[in-house]
C-alpha positions in Angstrom: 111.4 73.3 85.7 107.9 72.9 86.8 104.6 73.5 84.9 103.6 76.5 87.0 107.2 78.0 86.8 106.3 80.4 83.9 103.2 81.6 85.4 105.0 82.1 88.7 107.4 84.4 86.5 105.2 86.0 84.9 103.7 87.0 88.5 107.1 87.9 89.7 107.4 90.1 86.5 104.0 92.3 87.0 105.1 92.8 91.2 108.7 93.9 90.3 107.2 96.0 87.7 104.6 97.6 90.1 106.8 97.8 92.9 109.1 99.6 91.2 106.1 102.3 89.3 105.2 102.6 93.1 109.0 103.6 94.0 108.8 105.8 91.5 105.7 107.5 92.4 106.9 107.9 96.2 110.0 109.5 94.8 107.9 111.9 93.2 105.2 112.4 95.7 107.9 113.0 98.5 109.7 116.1 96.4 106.2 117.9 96.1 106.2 120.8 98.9 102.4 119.9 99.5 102.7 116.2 100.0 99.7 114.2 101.3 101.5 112.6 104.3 98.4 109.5 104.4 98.7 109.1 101.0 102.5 108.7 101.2 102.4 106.2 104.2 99.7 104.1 102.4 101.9 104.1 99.1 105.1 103.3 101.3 102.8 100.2 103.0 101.4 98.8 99.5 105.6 98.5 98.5 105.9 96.4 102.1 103.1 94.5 100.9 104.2 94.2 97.4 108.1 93.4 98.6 107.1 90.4 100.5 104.5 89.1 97.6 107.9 88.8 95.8 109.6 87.6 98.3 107.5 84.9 98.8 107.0 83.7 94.8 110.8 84.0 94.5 110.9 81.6 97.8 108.6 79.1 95.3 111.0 79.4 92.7 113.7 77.5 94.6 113.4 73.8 94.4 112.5 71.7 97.8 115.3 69.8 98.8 113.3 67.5 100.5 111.7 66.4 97.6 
């Protein structure tokens, strides 16, 4: 286990967390008959965004074969 393994965790904690509160909150914003449709495409990019953040620290997570 590395040094910056916890830290990278903890990220990957607070962005699954988030992503999931933003899930959550398109759910809910997509049921209301007077949705904002900008709003809603903007929430739906920030997941995107916040998906591949995770993807990426999960992708630091795995050990470099190379190594």
């Amino acid at each position: 286990m590395s040094a910056e393994q916890p830290s990278i965790q903890s990220r990957l904690m607070a962005l699954r967390q988030e992503h999931r509160d933003l899930d959550d909150a398109i759910r809910h914003l997509a049921e209301s008959p007077s949705t904002d449709q900008l709003q809603l495409r903007r929430m739906k990019k920030r997941k995107l965004r916040l998906r591949d953040q995770i993807t990426y620290w999960e992708s630091k997570l795995i050990p470099d074969l190379d190594a």
